[in-house]
C-alpha positions in Angstrom: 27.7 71.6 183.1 28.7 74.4 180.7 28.7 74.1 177.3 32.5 74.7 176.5 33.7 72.2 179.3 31.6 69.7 177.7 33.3 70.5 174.4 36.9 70.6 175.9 36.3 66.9 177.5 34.9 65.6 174.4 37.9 66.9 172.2 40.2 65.3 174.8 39.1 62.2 174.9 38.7 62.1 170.5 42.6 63.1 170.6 43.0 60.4 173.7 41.2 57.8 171.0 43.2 59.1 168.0 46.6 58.8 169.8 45.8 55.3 171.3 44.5 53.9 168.1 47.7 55.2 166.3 50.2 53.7 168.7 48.1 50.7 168.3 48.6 50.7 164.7 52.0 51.3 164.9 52.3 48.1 166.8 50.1 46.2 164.5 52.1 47.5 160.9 55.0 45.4 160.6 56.8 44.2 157.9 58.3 40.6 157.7 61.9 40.5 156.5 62.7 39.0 153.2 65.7 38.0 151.1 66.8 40.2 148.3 66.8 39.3 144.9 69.5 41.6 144.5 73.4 40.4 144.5 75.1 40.9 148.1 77.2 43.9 147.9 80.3 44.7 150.6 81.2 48.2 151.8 84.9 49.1 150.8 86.5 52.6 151.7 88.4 54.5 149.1 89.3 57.7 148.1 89.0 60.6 145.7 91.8 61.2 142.9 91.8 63.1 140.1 91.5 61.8 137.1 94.8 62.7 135.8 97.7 64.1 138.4 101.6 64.9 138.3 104.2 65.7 140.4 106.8 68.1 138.7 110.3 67.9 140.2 113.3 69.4 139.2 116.0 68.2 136.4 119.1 70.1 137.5 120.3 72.2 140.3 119.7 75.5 140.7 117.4 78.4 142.2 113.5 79.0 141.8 112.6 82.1 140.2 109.5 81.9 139.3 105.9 80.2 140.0 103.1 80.6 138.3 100.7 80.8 141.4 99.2 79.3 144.1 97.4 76.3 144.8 93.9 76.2 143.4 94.5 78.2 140.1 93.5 76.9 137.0 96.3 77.0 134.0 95.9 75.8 130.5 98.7 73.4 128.9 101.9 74.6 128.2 102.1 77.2 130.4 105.2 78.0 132.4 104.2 76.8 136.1 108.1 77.0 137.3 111.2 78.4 136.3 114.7 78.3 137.7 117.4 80.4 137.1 119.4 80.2 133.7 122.1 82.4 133.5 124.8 80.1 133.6 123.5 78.0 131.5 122.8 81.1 128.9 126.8 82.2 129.5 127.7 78.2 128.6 125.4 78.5 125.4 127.2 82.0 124.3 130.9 80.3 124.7 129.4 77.1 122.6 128.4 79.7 119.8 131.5 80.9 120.0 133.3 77.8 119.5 131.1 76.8 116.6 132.3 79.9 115.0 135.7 79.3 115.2 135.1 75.7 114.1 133.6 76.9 111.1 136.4 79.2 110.0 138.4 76.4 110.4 136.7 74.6 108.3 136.5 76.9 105.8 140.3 77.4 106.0 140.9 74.0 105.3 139.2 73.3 103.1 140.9 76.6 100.9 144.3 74.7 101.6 142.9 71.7 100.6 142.0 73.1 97.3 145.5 75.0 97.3 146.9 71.6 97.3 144.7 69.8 94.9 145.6 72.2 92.4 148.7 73.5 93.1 150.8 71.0 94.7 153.9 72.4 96.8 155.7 69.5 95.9 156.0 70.7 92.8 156.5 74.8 93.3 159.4 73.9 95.9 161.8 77.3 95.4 164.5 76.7 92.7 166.3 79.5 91.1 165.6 81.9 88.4 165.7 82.2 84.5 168.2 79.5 83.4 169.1 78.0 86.4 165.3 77.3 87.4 164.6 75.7 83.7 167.6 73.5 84.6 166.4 72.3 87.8 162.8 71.3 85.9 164.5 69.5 83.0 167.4 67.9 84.4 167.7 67.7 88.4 163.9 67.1 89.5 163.6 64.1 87.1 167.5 62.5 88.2 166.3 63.1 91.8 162.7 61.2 91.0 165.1 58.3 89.1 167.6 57.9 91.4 165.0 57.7 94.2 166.4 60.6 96.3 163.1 61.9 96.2 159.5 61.0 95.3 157.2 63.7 94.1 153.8 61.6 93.7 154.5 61.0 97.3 155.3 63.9 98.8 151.9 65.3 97.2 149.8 62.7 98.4 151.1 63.6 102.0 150.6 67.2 101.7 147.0 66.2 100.7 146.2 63.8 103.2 147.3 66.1 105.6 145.1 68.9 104.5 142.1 66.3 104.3 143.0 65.5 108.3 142.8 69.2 108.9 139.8 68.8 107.4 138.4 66.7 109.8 139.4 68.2 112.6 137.9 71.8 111.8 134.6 69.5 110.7 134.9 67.5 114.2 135.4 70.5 116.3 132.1 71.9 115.0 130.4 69.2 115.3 131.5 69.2 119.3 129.9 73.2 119.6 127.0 72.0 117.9 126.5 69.0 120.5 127.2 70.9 123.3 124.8 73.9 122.2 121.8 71.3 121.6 122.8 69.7 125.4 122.5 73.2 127.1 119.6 74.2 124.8 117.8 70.8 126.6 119.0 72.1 130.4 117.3 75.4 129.5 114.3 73.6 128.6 114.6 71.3 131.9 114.9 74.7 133.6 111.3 75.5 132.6 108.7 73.0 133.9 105.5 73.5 131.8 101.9 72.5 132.6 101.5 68.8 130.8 97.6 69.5 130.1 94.9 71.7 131.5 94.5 71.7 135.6 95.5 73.4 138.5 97.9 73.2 141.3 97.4 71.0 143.8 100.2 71.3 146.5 103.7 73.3 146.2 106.4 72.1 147.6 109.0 75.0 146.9 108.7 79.0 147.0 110.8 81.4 144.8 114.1 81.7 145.8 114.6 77.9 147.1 117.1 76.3 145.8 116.4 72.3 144.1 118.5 69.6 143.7 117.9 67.0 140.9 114.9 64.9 141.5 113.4 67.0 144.2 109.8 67.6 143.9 109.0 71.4 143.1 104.2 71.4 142.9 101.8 68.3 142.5 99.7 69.4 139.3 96.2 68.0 138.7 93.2 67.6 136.2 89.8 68.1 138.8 87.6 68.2 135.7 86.8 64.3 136.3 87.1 62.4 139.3 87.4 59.2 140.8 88.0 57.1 143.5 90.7 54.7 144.0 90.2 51.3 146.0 92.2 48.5 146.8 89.1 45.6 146.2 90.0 41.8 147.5 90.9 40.0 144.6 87.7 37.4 145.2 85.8 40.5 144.8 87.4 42.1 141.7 86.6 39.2 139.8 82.9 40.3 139.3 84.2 43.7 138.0 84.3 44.8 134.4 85.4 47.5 132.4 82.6 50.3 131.9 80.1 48.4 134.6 77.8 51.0 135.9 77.3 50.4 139.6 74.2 52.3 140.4 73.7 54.1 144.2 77.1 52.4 145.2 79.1 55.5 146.4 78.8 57.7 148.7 81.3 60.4 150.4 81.3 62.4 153.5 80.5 65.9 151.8 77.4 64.2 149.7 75.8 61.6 151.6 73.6 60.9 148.7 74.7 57.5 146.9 75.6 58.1 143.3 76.3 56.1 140.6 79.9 54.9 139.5 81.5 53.3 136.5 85.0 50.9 136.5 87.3 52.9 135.5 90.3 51.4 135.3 90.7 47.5 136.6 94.7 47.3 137.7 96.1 43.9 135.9 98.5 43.3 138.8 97.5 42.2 142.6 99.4 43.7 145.4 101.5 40.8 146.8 101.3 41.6 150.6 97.8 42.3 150.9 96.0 40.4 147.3 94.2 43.2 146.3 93.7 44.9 143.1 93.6 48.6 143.0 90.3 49.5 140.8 89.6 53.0 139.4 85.6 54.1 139.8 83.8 57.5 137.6 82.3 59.2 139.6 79.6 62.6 138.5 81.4 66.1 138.1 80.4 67.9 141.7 79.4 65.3 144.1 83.3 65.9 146.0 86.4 66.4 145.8 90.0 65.6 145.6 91.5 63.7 148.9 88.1 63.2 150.2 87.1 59.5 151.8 84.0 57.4 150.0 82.6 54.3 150.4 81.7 51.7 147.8 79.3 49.0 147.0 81.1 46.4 145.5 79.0 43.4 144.0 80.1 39.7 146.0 79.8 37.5 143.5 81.9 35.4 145.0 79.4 33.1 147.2 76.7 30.8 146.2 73.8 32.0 144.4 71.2 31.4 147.1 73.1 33.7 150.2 71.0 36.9 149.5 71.1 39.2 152.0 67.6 40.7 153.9 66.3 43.8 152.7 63.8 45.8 155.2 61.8 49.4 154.2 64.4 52.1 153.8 61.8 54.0 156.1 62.5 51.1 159.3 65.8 52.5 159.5 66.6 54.9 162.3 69.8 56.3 163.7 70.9 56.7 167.6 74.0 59.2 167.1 75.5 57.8 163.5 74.9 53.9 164.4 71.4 52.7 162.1 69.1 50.8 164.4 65.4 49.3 163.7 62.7 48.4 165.7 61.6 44.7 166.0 58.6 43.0 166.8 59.8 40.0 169.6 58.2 37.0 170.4 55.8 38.5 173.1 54.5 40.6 170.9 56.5 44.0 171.4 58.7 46.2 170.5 62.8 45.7 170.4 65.9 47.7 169.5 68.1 45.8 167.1 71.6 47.2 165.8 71.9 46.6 162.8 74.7 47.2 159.6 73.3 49.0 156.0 73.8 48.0 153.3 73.0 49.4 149.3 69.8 51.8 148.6 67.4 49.4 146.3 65.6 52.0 144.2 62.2 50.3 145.2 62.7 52.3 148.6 64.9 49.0 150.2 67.5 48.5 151.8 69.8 45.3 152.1 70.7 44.8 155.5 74.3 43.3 156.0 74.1 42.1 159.6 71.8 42.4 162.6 68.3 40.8 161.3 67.5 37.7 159.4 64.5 36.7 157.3 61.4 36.3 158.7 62.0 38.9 161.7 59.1 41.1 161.6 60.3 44.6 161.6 57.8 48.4 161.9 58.7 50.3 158.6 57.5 53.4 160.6 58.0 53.3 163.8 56.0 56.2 165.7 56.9 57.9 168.7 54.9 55.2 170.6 57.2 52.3 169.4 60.2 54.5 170.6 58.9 55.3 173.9 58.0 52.2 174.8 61.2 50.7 173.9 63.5 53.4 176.0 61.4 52.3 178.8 61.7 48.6 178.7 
């Protein structure tokens, strides 16, 4: 027999060896399922908000005339994001300085009259005649009016300056009015103007220019995307093992980074929802791991159960996938290989994982199953 067929039989039946002796091994490594020391965790679905988000609507009626831009742009605080049209409002501000105005020369008027009076009561200038006759009226006729009590001076006066203390008031009033109604319109022209509340960008508009609003319609949703987070509504059995600041580490994950991250509690809501008795908790999540409207899951702690209910935890590496479902490979009673379905649960950082349903302690799983395992399986 040549030489190199020797060789080729001899290399085939080493590889033969090698491959029988691994599958073997696969069957023999197996790993026997034990609790987790870790708390049980449950799998809630929430999704992503920004951190900080509002909806600007409009204050009065009227047409769009500006918009700062479109959605995704970035503006800094206090900038104009819309605008409606002001003229009418500017024409009604015009006719209120107007009236101040005349209110003020009013005003003014009176109060010369006033001071007319004050010193130089008509009462006592009322037209008499001249030279002699006048100096007779003064000493003799004036004073027998005042004692017979056909007429009294002191209150005639006191009229006359009462009256131009009321005009007074009025001219004082009246300005008052134009400078009420030119602070009102002054507020409308602000309303007219809605202005970004704090650095963000435009989520979603809701108007174009040249729309016309009504009060209390919704005009853009603005948003701050700096910071994230991800709302849930948690059962209130399982809010109760929240805190304020808690760090939950490798409890998230989201459909555009299926890497779990670590979160913090946010924000714990102090009131339940009465239909379905949950409580809406806030969670920080790291600056580009997703983004607004997205859906993510999170590992919330049970702490709700007894002590001793931990959950199994199997080799992260046991852990295989037919389409999106996670499966593992058991060892049965007879000694070989079985499918099992099962449900994950949280990423330990030891290279665990919990298991929520689908194996118990004490099944013996394969923590690598090999291409033997699998083939062997499909067949049975």
């Amino acid at each position: 027999m040549p030489k190199t067929l020797i060789a080729t039989v001899a290399a085939a039946v080493v590889a033969l060896s090698a491959s029988t002796f691994a599958g073997d091994r696969d069957f023999e490594d197996v790993f026997v399922v034990k609790e987790s020391s870790e708390t049980p965790t449950v799998v809630l679905s929430g999704n992503v908000v920004p951190f900080k988000e509002v909806t600007l609507a409009a204050q009065l009626p009227g047409r769009v005339k500006f918009i700062a831009g479109i959605e995704g742009e970035l503006f800094d605080s206090g900038t104009t994001l819309v605008a409606l049209d002001e003229d009418e409002l500017l024409a009604k501000r015009s006719a209120a300085y107007a009236q101040a105005a005349a209110a003020d020369a009013d005003l003014r008027n009176a109060g010369v009259q006033y001071s007319r009076e004050l010193w130089s009561p008509q009462s006592k200038n009322a037209p008499g005649g001249m030279a002699i006759p006048n100096l007779f009226d003064q000493m003799f006729t004036r004073p027998a009016e005042d004692f017979f009590g056909q007429r009294d001076r002191g209150a005639e006066r006191s009229a006359d300056l009462y009256a131009s203390g009321t005009r007074m008031e009025q001219a004082r009033s009246a300005m008052l009015r134009a400078q009420s109604e030119i602070r009102a319109i002054d507020a409308k022209l602000r309303d007219a103007k809605s202005l970004a509340p704090f650095d963000g960008v435009i989520v979603e508009k809701y108007v174009e220019e040249g729309d016309t609003v009504q009060p209390g319609q919704p005009m853009l949703k603005f948003a701050d995307v700096t910071w994230l987070q991800i709302e849930v509504d948690v059962p209130a059995s399982l809010a109760q093992g929240l805190q304020p600041m808690s760090v939950l580490q490798n409890a998230a994950t989201f459909d555009n980074h299926p890497e779990p991250v670590a979160v913090r509690v946010a924000q714990i809501f102090p009131m339940a929802d009465v239909q379905r008795h949950t409580v809406k908790v806030k969670f920080d999540i790291p600056q580009g791991v997703s983004k607004p409207g997205m859906y993510a899951k999170v590992l919330i702690p049970d702490t709700s159960g007894p002590a001793k209910s931990q959950l199994p935890v199997i080799p992260s590496t046991a852990i295989r996938y037919r389409g999106s479902l996670p499966v593992v490979y058991i060892q049965n009673e007879k000694g070989e290989p079985e499918l099992r379905m099962v449900r994950q649960g949280k990423r330990l950082d030891n290279g665990m994982t919990m298991v929520l349903s689908g194996i118990a302690p004490g099944d013996r799983v394969y923590p690598n199953p090999g291409p033997g395992i699998m083939t062997r399986s499909r067949s049975e």
